[in-house]
C-alpha positions in Angstrom: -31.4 -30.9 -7.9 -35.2 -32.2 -8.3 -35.9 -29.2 -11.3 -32.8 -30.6 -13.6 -35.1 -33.9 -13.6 -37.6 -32.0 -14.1 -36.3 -29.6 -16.9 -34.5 -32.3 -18.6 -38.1 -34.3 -19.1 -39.9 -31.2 -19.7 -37.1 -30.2 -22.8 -37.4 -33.4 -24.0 -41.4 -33.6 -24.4 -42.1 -29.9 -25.5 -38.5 -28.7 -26.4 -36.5 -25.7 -25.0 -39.4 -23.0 -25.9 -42.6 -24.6 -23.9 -44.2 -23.5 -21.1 -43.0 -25.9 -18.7 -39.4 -25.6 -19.8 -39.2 -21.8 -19.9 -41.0 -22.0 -15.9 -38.5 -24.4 -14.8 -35.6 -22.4 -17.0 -36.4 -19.6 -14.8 -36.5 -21.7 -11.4 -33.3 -23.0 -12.0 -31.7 -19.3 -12.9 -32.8 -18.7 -9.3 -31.6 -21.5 -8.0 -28.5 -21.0 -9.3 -28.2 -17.4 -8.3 -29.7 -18.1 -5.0 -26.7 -20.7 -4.0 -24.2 -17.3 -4.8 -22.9 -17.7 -8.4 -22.6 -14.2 -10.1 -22.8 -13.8 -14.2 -21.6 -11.4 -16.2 -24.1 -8.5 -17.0 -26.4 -9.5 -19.1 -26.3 -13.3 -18.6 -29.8 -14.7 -19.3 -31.7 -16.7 -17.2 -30.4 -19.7 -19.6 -27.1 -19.6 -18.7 -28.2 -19.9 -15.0 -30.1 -22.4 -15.9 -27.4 -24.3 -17.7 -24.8 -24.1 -15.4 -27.0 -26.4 -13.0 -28.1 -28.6 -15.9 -23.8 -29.1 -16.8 -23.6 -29.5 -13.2 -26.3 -31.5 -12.2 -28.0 -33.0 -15.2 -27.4 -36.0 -17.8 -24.2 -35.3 -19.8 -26.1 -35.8 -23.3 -28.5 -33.1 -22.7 -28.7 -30.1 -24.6 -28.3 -27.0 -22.8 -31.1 -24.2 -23.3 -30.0 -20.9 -24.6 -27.9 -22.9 -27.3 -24.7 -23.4 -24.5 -22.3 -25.6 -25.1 -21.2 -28.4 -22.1 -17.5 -27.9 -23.5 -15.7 -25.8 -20.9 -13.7 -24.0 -22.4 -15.4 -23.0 -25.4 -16.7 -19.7 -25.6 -20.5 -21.3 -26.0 -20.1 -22.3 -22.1 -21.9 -21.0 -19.9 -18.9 -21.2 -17.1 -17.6 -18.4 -19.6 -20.0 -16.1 -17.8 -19.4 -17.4 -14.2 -17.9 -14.2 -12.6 -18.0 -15.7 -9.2 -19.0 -19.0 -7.7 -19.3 -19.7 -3.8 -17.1 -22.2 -1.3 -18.2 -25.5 -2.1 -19.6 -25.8 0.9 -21.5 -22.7 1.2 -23.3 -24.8 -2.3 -23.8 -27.9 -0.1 -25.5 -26.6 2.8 -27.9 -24.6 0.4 -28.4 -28.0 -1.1 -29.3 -29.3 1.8 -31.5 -26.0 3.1 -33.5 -26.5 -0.3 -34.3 -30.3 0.1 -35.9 -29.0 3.5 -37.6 -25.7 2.5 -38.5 -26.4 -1.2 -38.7 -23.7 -3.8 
């Protein structure tokens, strides 16, 4: 996903809390939401957000929203996954975005 680049350099010039980041924390959320994965009430757009960067992003990144990329710790943000789609249904959304950009 282009905004994990995009995020990931933002977060590392002004941090977690800048502009950019928080813009591109929110595009992700609906990115993520958009492709069919449901979060427990209440999940904050940084938990959207992280579950693309743990999916898509750099393994030494730090998630926003102070997530954890350890799966099973209660710090994940998988831990508020309720429901995520086919993997396919995720690929051709993938593939619909690269064609109709957000």
């Amino acid at each position: 996903m282009v905004d994990v680049n995009e995020w990931e350099k933002a977060n590392a010039a002004e941090g977690e809390h800048g502009p950019t980041t928080r813009a591109l924390t929110r595009r992700l959320a609906e990115a993520v939401r958009a492709f069919g994965v449901y979060f427990k009430v209440g999940a904050p757009d940084e938990c959207a957000a992280a579950v693309a960067i743990l999916l898509f992003g750099n393994s030494g990144v730090t998630l926003p929203g102070g997530y954890t990329g350890e799966e099973i710790s209660a710090d994940s943000p998988i831990a508020s996954v309720v429901e995520f789609p086919q993997v396919t249904c995720v690929v051709q959304h993938v593939f619909s975005l690269f064609a109709n950009p957000l």
